[in-house]
C-alpha positions as CSV (number, residue, x, y, z in Angstrom):
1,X,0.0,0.0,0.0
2,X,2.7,2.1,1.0
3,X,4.6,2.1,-2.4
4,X,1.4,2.6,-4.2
5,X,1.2,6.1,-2.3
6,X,4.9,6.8,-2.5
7,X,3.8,7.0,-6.7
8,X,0.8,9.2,-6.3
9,X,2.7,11.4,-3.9
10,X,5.7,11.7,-6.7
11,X,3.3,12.1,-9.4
12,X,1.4,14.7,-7.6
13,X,4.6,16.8,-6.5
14,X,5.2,18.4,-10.0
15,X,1.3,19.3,-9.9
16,X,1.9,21.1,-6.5
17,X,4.5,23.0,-7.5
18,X,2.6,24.8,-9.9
19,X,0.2,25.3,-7.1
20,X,1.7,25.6,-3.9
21,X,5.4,25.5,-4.9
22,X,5.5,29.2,-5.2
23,X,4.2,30.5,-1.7
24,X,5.7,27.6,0.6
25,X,7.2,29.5,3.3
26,X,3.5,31.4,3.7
27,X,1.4,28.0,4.4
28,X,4.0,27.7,7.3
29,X,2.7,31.0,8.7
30,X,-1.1,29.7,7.9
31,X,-0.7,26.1,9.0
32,X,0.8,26.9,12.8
33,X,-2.1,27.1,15.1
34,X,-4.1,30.2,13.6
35,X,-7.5,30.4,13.6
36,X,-9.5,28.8,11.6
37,X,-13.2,29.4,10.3
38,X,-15.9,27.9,8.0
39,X,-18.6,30.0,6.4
40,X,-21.0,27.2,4.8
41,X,-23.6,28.1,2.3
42,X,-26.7,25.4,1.0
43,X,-28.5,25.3,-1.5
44,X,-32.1,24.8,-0.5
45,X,-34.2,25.1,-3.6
46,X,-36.7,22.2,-4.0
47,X,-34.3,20.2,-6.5
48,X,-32.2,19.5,-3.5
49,X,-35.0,16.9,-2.2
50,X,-34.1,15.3,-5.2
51,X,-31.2,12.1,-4.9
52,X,-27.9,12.0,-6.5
53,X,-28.3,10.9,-9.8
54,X,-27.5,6.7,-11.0
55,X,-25.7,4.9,-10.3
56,X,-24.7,6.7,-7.4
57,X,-28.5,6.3,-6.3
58,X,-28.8,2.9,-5.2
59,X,-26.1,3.3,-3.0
60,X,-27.7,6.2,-1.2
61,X,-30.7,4.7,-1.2
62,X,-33.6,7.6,0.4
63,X,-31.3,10.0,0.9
64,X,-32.0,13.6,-0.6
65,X,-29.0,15.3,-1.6
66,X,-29.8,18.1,1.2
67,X,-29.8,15.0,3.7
68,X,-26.8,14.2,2.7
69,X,-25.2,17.1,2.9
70,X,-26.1,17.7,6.3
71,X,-25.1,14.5,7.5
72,X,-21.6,15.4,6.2
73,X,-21.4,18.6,7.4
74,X,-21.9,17.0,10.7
75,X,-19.4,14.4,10.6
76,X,-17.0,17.2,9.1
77,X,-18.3,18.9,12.8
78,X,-16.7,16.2,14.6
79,X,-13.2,16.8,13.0
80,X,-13.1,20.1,13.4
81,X,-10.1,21.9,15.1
82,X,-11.0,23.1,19.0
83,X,-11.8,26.7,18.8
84,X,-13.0,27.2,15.0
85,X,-15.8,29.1,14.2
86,X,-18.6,28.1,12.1
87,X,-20.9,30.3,10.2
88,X,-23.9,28.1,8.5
89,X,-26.4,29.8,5.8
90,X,-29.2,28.5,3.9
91,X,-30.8,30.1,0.8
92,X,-32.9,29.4,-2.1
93,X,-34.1,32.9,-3.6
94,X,-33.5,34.1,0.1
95,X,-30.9,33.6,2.4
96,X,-30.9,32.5,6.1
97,X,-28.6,32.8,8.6
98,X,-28.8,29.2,10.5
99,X,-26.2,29.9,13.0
100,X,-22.9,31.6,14.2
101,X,-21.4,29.6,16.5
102,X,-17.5,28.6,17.7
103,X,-16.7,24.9,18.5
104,X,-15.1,25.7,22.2
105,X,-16.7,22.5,23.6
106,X,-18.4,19.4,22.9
107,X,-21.6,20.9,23.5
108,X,-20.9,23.6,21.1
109,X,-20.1,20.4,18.1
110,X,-23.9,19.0,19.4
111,X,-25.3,22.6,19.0
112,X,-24.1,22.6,15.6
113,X,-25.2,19.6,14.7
114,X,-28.8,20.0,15.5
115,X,-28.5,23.6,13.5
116,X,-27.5,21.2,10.3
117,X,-30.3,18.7,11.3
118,X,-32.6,21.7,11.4
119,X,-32.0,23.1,7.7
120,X,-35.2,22.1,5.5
121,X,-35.8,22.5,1.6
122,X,-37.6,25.1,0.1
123,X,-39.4,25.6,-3.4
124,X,-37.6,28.7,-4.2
125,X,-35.5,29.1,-6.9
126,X,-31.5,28.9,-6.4
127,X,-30.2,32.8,-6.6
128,X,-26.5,31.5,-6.3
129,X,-24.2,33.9,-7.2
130,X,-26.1,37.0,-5.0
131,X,-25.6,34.3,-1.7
132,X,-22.1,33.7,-2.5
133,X,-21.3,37.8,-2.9
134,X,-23.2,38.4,0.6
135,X,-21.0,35.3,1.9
136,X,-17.9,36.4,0.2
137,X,-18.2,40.1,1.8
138,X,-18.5,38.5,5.2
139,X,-15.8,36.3,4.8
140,X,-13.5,38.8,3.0
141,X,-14.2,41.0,6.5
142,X,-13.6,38.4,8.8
143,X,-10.1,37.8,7.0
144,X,-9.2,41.6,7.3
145,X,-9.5,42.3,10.9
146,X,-8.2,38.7,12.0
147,X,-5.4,38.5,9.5
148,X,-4.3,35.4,11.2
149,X,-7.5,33.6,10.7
150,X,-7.5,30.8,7.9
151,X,-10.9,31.3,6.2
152,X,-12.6,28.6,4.3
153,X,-16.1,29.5,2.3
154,X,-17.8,26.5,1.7
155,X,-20.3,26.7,-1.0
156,X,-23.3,23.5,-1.7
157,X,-25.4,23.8,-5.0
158,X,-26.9,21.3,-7.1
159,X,-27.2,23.9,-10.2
160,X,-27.1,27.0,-12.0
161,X,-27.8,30.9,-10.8
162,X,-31.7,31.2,-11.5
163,X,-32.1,35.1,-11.1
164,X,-30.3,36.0,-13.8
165,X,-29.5,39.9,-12.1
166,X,-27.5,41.9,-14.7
167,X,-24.1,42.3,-13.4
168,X,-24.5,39.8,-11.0
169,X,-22.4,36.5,-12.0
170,X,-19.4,35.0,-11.9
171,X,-17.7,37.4,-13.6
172,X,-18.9,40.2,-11.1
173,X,-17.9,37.9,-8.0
174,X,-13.8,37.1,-9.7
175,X,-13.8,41.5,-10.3
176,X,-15.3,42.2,-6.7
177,X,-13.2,39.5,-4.7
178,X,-10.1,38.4,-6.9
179,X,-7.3,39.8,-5.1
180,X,-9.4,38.0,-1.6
181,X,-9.5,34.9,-3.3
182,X,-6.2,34.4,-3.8
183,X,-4.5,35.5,-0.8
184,X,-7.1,35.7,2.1
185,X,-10.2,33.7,1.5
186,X,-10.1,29.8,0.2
187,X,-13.5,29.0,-1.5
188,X,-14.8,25.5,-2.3
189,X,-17.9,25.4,-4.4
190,X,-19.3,21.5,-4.4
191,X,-21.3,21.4,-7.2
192,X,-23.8,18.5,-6.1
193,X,-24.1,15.9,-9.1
194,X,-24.1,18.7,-12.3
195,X,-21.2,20.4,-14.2
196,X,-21.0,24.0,-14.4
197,X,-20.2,25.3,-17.9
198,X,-16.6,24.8,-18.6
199,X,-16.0,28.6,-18.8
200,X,-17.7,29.6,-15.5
201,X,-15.4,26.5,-13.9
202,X,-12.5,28.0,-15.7
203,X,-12.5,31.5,-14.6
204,X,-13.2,30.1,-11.1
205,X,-10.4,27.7,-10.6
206,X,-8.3,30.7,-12.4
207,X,-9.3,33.0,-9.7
208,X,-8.5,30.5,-7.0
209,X,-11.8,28.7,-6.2
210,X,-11.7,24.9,-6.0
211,X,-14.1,22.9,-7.5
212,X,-15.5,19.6,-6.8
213,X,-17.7,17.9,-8.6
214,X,-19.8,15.5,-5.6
215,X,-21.7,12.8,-7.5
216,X,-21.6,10.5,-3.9
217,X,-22.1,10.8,-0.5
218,X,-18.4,10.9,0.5
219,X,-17.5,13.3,-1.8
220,X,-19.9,16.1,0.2
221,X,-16.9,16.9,2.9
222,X,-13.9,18.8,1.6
223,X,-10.8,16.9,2.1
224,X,-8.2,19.3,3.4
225,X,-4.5,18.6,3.7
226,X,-2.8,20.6,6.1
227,X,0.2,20.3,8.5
228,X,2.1,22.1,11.2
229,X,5.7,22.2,12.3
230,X,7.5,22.9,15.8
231,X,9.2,25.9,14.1
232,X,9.9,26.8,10.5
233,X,13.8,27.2,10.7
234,X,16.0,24.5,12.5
235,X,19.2,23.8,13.0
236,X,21.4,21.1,11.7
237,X,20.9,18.0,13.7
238,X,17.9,19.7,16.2
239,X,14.5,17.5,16.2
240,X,11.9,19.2,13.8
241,X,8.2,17.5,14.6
242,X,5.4,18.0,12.2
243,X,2.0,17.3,13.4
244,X,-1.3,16.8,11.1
245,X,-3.7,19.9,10.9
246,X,-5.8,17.9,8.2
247,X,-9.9,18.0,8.1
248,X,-11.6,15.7,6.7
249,X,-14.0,12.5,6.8
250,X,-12.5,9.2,6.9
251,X,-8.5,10.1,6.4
252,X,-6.7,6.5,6.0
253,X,-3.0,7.7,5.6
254,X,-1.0,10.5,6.6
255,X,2.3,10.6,4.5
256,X,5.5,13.2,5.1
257,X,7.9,13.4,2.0
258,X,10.7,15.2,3.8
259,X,12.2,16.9,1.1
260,X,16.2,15.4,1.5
261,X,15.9,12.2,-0.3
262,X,15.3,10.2,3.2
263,X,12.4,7.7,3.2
264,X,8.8,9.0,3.3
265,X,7.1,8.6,6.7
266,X,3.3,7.8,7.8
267,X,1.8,9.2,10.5
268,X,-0.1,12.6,12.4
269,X,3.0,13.3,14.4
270,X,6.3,12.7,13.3
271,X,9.8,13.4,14.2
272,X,13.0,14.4,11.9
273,X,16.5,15.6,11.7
274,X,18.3,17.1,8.7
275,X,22.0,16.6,8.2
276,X,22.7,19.0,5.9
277,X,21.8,22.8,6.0
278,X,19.4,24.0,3.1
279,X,15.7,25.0,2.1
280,X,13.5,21.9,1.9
281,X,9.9,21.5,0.6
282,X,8.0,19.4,2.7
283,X,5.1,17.8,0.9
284,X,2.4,16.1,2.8
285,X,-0.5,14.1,1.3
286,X,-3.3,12.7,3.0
287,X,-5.7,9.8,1.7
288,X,-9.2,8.4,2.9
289,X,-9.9,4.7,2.3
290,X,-11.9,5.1,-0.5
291,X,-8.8,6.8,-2.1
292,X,-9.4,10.8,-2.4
293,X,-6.6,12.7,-1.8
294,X,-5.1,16.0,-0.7
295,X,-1.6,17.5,-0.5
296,X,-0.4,20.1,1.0
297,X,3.7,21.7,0.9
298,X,5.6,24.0,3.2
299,X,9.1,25.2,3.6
300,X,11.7,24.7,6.0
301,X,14.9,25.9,6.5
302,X,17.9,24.5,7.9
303,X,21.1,26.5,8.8
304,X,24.4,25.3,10.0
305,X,25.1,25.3,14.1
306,X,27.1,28.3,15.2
307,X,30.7,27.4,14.6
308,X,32.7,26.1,17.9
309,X,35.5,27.8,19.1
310,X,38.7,26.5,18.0
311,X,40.7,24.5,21.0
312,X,43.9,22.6,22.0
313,X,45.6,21.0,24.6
314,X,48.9,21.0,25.2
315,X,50.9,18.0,26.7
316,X,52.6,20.5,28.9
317,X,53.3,24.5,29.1
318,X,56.6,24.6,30.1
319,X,59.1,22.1,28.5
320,X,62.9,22.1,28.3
321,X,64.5,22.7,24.7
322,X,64.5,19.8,22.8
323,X,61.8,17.9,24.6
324,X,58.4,16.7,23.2
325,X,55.0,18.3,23.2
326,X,52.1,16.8,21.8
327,X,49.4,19.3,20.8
328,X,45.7,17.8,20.0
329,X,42.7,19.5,18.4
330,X,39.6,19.5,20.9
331,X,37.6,21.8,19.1
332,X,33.9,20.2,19.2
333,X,32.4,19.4,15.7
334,X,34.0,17.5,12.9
335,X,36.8,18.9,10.7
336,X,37.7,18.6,7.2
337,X,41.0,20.4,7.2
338,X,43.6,21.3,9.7
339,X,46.9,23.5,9.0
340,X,49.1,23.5,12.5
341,X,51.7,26.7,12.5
342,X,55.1,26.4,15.3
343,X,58.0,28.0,15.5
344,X,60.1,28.5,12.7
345,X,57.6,28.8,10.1
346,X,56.6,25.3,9.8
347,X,53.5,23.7,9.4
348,X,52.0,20.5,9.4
349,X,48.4,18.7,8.7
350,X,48.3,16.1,11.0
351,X,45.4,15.7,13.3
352,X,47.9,15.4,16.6
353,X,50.5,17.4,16.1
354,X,54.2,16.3,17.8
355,X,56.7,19.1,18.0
356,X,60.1,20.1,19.5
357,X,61.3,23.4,20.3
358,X,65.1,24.4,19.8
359,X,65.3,27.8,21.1
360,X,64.2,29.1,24.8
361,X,61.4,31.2,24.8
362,X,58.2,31.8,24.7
363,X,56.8,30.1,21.7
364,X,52.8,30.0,19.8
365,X,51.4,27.0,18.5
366,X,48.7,27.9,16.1
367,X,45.5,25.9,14.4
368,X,44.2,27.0,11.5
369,X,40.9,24.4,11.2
370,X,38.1,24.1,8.4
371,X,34.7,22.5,9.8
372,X,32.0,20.3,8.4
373,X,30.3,23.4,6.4
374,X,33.7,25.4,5.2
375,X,33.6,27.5,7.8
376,X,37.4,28.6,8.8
377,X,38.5,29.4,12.4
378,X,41.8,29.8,14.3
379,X,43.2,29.4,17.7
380,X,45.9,28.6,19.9
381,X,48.5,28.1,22.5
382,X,51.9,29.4,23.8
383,X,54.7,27.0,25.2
384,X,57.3,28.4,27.6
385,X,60.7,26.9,26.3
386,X,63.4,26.6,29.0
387,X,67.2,26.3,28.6
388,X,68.5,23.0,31.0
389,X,69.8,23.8,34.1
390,X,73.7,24.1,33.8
391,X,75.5,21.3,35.4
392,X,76.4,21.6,39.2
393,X,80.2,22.1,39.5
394,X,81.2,19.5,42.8
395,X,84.3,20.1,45.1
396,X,85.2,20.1,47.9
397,X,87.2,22.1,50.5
398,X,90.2,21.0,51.9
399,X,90.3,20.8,55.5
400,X,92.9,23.2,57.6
């Protein structure tokens, strides 16, 4: 199972680049514990009575599609972060507000429900595109005075705009909110079992809506990947952990692509180290059972530790001329080059160096050292070099 997802998450990485691969290091600020809140719109004209349509049909068998919607919505309820505020309307030719409500405790998700379980069909006709501008302007406010909150309009119809208002149509929602769909607002307009025309889902997807065709059941709950990490920019070696922020109904598989050629990893909370300081994409894709999917990408940056000061130790301070010293290299952190410099000018390579001074004096032994990520530094010692002491001179005084 595993190495059948490994190919769909390959496969789907050259996709999300086009997508996502451009603003990676912004869905790190967006995925780390802001806010989040849903403003759900649904279509409650009379054709939503109406079940999806074959074959689809006999495996839903009474449901309407407005049942199943809410039956979704509720299960979606359940997922939902702690703290996320839901905004519910209903609408036909009219629009209704159901409830505005913030999902602080379990009793807040069973409040919700029973607002979904309350939503009934209408006979009016579906004014679609004068809901969704009303939504969009509440949604488009919310965003602006909590620019930390993720927004997310959710948007249930099973057909076209019936009013017909000149000036009022898809065209008039991608001028009025363009710039707000693209940076502030995420839309997702689940078309319930019909197409719309293929230049209305154009311009849409253009402007940054996301479209879903739902011809089943399952297919009535967004599927949202989305991730979080313990901090965007890590050090060499420290633990990054990435934890799951995904919402969704029935999520199977939770797979991390790290980004540095290491093996891909399943799970909502995983742990990882990076060996080698860079910028890496994380890519993370999510997948129910029944084999939708969702991937999501974010950047992370890894920078070198701070280099260690340079050290040595000296086998002794003080010698005599002539006699040994051994000088080693301490300094924490590997090295990929070392130039020793004693006295006389000469230099040496080895790792230990072993030395002898000629001359009394006070003499410097010097490192010159190279780390693991090119980075030069330099420190060093001084040895006090003594003469012997002269020879005693024995005699011996003759006696009177």
């Amino acid at each position: 199972m595993l190495s059948s997802v490994r190919f769909l998450l390959s496969a789907m990485i050259s996709v999300a680049a086009l997508s996502i691969g451009s603003r990676p290091s912004h869905a790190v600020a967006q995925e780390t514990r802001a806010p989040l809140t849903f403003v759900v719109v649904i279509d409650i004209s009379g054709s939503m009575e109406d079940r999806f349509p074959a074959p689809v049909q006999a495996r839903l068998g009474d449901s309407t599609k407005l049942m199943d919607v809410k039956r979704q919505l509720s299960l979606l309820a359940e997922h939902l972060p702690q703290g996320t505020r839901v905004i519910v309307t209903a609408f036909d030719h009219e629009s209704k507000g159901i409830c505005d409500l913030r999902l602080g405790s379990p009793e807040a998700r069973v409040e919700l429900q029973k607002h979904f379980d309350s939503i009934k069909s209408r006979n009016g006709s579906t004014f679609l595109w004068r809901t969704l501008d009303k939504q969009l302007e509440q949604a488009a406010a919310i965003a602006k005075a909590e620019p930390e909150n993720r927004v997310r309009v959710l948007c249930y119809s099973d057909g076209d705009d019936q009013e017909k208002a000149p000036g009022l149509d898809y065209r008039s929602i991608i001028k009025k909110f363009g710039g707000v769909l693209q940076d502030e607002v995420k839309v997702n307009f689940i078309t319930l079992g019909f197409d719309l025309k293929s230049d209305v889902g154009k311009a849409l997807r253009d402007a940054g809506v996301e479209i879903t065709r739902a011809v089943s059941a399952e297919e009535i709950a967004p599927l949202m990947a989305g991730v979080a990490v313990s901090s965007e920019s890590v050090r060499v070696g420290d633990e990054l952990s990435l934890m799951d922020r995904s919402i969704g109904v029935g999520i199977a598989q939770r797979i991390a692509d790290w980004g540095d050629k290491s093996p891909y990893e399943e799970g909502a909370l995983l742990r990882h180290r990076y060996r080698v300081p860079g910028e890496y994409t994380i890519r993370y894709l999510v997948k129910t059972a029944s084999g939708r999917t969702s991937q999501t990408s974010l950047l992370v940056r890894v920078t070198s530790p701070p280099p260690s000061p340079v050290r040595i130790r000296l086998s002794a301070a003080k010698v005599m001329v002539g006699e040994l010293v051994r000088v080693e290299d301490i300094t924490e952190g590997e090295a990929t080059g070392r130039i020793w410099r004693v006295a006389m000018g000469d230099e040496s390579t080895s790792p230990v160096l072993e030395t002898r001074f000629e001359r009394p004096g006070r003499h410097r032994v010097t490192l010159m050292r190279t780390d693991a990520y090119g980075r030069e530094g330099e420190g060093g010692a001084e040895v006090d070099v003594e003469l012997p002491m002269p020879p005693q001179a024995k005699f011996r005084v003759a006696a009177k």
